[in-house]
Structure formats: structure tokens, C-alpha cells
C-alpha positions in Angstrom: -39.7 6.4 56.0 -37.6 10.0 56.0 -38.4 12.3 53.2 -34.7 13.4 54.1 -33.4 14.5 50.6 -30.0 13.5 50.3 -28.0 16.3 48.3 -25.9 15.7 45.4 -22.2 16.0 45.4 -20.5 18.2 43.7 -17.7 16.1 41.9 -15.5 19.1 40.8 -12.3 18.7 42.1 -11.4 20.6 45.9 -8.3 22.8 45.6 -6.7 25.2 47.8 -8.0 28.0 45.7 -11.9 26.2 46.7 -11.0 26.5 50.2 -10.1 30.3 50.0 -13.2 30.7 48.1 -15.4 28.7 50.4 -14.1 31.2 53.6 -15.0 34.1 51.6 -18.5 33.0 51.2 -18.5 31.5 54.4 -19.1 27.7 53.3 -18.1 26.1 55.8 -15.5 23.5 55.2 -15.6 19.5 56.1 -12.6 17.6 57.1 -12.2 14.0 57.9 -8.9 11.6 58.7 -8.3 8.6 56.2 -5.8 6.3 56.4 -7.1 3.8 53.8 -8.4 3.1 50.5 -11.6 1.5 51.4 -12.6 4.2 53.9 -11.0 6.8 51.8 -13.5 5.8 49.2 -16.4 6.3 50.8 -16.0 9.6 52.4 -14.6 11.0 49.1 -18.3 9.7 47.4 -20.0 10.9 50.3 -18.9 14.5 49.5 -16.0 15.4 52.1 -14.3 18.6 51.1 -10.6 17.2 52.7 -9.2 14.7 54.0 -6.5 14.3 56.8 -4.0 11.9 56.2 -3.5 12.0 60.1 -0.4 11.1 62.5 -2.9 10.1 64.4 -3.0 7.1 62.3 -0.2 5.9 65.1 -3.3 6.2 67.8 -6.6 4.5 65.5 -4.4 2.1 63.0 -1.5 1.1 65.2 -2.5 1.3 69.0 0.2 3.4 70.2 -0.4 5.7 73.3 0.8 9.2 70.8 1.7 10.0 67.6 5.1 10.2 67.9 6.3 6.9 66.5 5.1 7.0 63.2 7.6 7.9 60.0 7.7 8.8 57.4 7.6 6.2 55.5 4.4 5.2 57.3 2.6 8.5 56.4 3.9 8.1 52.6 2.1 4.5 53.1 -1.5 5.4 54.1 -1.1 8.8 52.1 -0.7 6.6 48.8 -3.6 4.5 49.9 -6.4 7.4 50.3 -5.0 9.0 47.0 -5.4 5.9 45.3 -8.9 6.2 46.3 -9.8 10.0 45.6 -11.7 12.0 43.0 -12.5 14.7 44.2 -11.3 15.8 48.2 -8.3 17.5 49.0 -5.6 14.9 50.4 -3.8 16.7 53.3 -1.1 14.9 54.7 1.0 14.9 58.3 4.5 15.8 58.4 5.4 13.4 61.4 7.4 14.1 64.2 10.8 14.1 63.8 10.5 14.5 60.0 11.0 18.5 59.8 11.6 20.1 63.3 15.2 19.6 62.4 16.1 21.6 60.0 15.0 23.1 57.3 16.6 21.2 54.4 15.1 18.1 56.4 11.7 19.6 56.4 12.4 20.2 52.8 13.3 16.6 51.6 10.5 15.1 53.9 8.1 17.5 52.0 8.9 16.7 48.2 8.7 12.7 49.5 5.1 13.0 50.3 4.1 14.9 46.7 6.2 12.6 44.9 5.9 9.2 46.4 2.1 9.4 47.7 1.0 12.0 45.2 -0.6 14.3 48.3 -1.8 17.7 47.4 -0.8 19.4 50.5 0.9 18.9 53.8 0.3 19.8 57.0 3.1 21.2 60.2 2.4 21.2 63.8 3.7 25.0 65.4 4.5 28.4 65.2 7.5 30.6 65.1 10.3 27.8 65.8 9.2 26.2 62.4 8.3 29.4 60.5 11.1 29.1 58.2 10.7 25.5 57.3 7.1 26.2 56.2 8.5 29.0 53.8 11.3 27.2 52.5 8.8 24.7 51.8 6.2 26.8 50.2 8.7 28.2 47.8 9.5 25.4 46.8 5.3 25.3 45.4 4.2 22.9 48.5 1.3 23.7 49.4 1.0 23.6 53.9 -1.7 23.6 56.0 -0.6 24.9 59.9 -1.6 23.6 62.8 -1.6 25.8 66.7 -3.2 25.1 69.8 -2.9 21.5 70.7 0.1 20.2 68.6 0.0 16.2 69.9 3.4 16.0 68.6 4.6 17.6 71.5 2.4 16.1 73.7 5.6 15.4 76.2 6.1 19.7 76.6 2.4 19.9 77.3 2.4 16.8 79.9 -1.1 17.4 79.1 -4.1 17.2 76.7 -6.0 19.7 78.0 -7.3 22.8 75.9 -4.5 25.4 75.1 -4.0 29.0 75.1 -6.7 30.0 78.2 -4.5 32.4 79.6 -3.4 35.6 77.8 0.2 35.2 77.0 -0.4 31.8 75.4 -3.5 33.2 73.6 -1.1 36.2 72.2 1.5 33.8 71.2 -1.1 32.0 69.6 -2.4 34.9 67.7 0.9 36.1 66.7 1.6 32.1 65.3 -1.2 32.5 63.3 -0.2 35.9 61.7 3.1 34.4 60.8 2.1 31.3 59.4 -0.5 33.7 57.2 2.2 35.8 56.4 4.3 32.6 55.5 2.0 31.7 52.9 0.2 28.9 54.4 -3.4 27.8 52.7 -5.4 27.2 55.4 -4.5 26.3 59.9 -6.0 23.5 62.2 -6.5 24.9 65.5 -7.1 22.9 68.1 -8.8 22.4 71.3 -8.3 26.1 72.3 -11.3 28.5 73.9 -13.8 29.4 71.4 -13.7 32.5 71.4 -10.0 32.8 70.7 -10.6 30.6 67.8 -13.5 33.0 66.8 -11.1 36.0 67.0 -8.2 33.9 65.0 -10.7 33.1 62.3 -11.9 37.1 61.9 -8.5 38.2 62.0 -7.0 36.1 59.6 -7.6 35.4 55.6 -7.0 31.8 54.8 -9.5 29.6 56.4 -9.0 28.1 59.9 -10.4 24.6 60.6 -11.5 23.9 64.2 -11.6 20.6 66.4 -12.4 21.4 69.7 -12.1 25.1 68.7 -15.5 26.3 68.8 -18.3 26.8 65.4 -16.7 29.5 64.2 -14.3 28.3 62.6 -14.1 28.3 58.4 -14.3 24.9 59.1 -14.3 21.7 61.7 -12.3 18.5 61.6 -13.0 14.8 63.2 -11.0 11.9 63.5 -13.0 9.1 61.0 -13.0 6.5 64.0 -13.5 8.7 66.4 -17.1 10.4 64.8 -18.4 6.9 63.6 -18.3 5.5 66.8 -15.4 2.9 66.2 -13.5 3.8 69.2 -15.5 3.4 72.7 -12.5 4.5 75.3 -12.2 8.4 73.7 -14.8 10.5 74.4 -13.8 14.3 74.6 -16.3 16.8 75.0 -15.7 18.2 71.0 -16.6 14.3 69.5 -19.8 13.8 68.3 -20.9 10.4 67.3 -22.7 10.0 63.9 -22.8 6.1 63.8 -22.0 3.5 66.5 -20.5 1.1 63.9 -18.4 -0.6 67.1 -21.8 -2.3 68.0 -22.7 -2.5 64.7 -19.9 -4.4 63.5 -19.6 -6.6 67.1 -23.7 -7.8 66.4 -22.5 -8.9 63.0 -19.7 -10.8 63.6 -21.3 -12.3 66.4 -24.0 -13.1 63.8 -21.7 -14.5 61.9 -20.0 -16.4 64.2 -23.3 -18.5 65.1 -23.8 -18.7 61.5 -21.3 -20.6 60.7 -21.4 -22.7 64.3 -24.8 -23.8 63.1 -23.9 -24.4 59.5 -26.3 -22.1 58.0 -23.2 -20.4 56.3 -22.6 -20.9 53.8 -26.0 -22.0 52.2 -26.7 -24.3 48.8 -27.2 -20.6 46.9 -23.7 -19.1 48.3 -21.8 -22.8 47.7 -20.8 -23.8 44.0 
């Protein structure tokens, strides 16, 4: 039997202010994606400090190949679903493509639907400098946005390429200079993603709100997963930066299958589950 002593969680509510704080005395900070109720449930009780109403919901919910065809309306969806659910994380949700890259009255509207009709406490932009003055227009209007550099999927088709971002030293700069402005800009916390870690190292020293990393190295204020992805629910993705801490794929396949024979055999459903 472990004598692992599972820690109690704290239920007092996560804020951006708690995030700021946690940086400062270098706490690190633990994100996960929900798109749900049920699953937003659990990793609330379990003690996550945010979750990531994620685009990538398009990828893990619907099947599609990106991110780009979800809307709006489907982020406002899921993001009502997981605050339905939550006590005490932080619900950060996607702005999806399409949705704010526009212009900045667009980005504005697209913004105050998510608070309003889903009842997020933040949102979350993909880029730099081309979007810098939606993200202030935004913020002063009292939104709360979290940035995102490195690997922004929702450009996926610029890239023509998932591979890690910002290795040579002009992207790196522009990078740096992206996360100054987005600082400056009044943004809460950044995602940076799958960039070297030692960029992501320098990033985090040079900046005061917190970074959170996903393929970005440890030193990051804090790291992000994709649920599926770090449960072991999806078997065809399997970057270097994933770490599995369940395989519920074959856990769920050897119950159904149970289940399957169970009620072949007619053992299920027995005299004590029948009325």
C-alpha cells in the first residue's frame, strides 16, 4: 500500500492577482484544458490552479486536423460548461481564430461575449505586435488576457510546420520583444510554446507576469498540458514535451470490453441491479 500523503486543496478561489503572487514566490503554477463539465469537475477538486478552455477543443472534442474551425459560439459552449463546474480554478478561455485578428472593435465584441455569455474570468490571444492593440483595447475595457508566443496553432498555415519556434536569433528577438509588449500591454500572465528552453528561461527572468510553458522548458512560472493528451486518452500524439500520467485509453477499452461480454453473457444486469 503507498504511504503517499495526498495534500489537501486549498479551496480559496485562483485569481489573477494569485498568479502574480505565486511567480513572486516562485510557486509554480498548474494548467490543464477542459472542455466539459464532468472533466472540469474533477480537475477543479483535484486542485488545478487554471484551466484552459482550449481551441484545441476542435483537435480532442471534434476530430478536426487544426484549430481553426471552431467559433465562437463553440468556445462560449464548452466555456459555459467548465464554469458551470468550477469553484475554485481560474477559467481561461480561447479567443478562436477569426474572432479578433480583424479588428479591434471585433476583438472587442468577441471578448465581452465570452465574460458575459460563459461567465470566463479571462481570455486568452495567440501573437505579438500585429494584435497588440486589440489586447489593450480589450484590457481597458477590465478583460482580463492571457498571451500566447511561440507556437501560435492558429496560424498553423504560416508556419507549414509544428516544429519548435524561435531557434534562430531574429525570431528569438522578435519573440522577446512580443513578450515585452504584451507586458507592457497589461496582460496577466503568456503561454509560450514549444520554443528552446533556454529562451523560455530568459523570457520568464526578464518579464514580471508569470509565463506558462508547454514544450518551453521547467523554467517557466508555470507548465500547461492538454487533459487528453496527459491522461493518456489520445494514442496517435506523442510529442517529446507530453507526459502521460494515466493510460485511461486502455483503461476505458478493457472496460467496455468487460462490459460488452457482460451483457453478451447476461450477467448484466444482475437480480440486485434489476427492480
Amino acid at each position: 500500500m503507498s504511504t503517499q500523503t495526498i495534500p489537501t486543496v486549498d479551496k480559496k478561489r485562483i485569481t489573477t492577482q494569485t498568479l502574480q503572487e505565486m511567480k513572486a514566490d516562485r510557486i509554480p503554477i498548474a494548467m490543464l484544458t477542459a472542455y466539459d463539465y464532468t472533466t472540469a469537475r474533477i480537475l477543479d477538486g483535484a486542485g488545478i490552479d487554471v484551466l484552459l478552455v482550449g481551441d484545441s477543443a476542435s483537435n480532442v472534442m471534434a476530430g478536426n486536423e487544426t484549430t481553426l474551425p471552431m467559433t465562437l459560439d463553440h468556445m462560449i459552449y464548452h466555456a459555459q460548461c467548465v464554469v458551470r463546474a468550477v469553484q475554485r480554478a481560474l477559467v481561461v478561455v480561447d479567443l478562436p481564430f477569426g474572432s479578433y485578428q480583424g479588428n479591434t472593435k471585433e476583438a472587442l465584441v468577441s471578448a465581452i461575449r465570452v465574460m458575459k455569455e460563459a461567465g470566463a474570468h479571462a481570455i486568452k490571444m495567440e501573437g505579438g505586435a500585429p494584435i497588440i492593440e486589440a489586447v489593450e483595447r480589450i484590457i481597458t475595457a477590465g478583460i482580463p488576457v492571457m498571451g500566447h508566443l511561440g507556437l501560435t496553432p492558429q496560424s498553423i498555415y504560416r508556419f507549414g510546420t509544428y516544429k519548435v519556434r524561435a531557434r534562430e536569433e531574429e525570431e528569438a528577438e522578435q519573440l522577446k520583444r512580443d513578450a515585452r509588449l504584451l507586458e507592457e500591454a497589461g496582460c496577466f500572465a503568456m503561454v509560450l510554446e514549444k520554443i528552446p528552453a533556454t529562451l523560455a528561461a530568459e523570457v520568464s527572468a526578464s518579464i514580471s507576469i508569470p509565463t506558462i510553458g508547454i514544450g518551453a522548458g521547467v523554467a517557466c512560472d508555470g507548465q500547461v498540458l492538454v487533459t487528453h493528451d496527459a491522461l493518456g486518452f489520445t494514442t496517435d500524439f506523442n510529442p517529446r514535451f507530453v507526459r502521460h500520467y494515466a493510460e485511461l485509453a486502455e483503461t476505458i477499452t478493457d472496460a467496455v470490453q468487460h462490459y460488452i461480454d457482460d451483457v453478451r453473457t447476461r450477467s448484466f444486469p444482475s437480480e440486485s441491479e434489476s427492480y
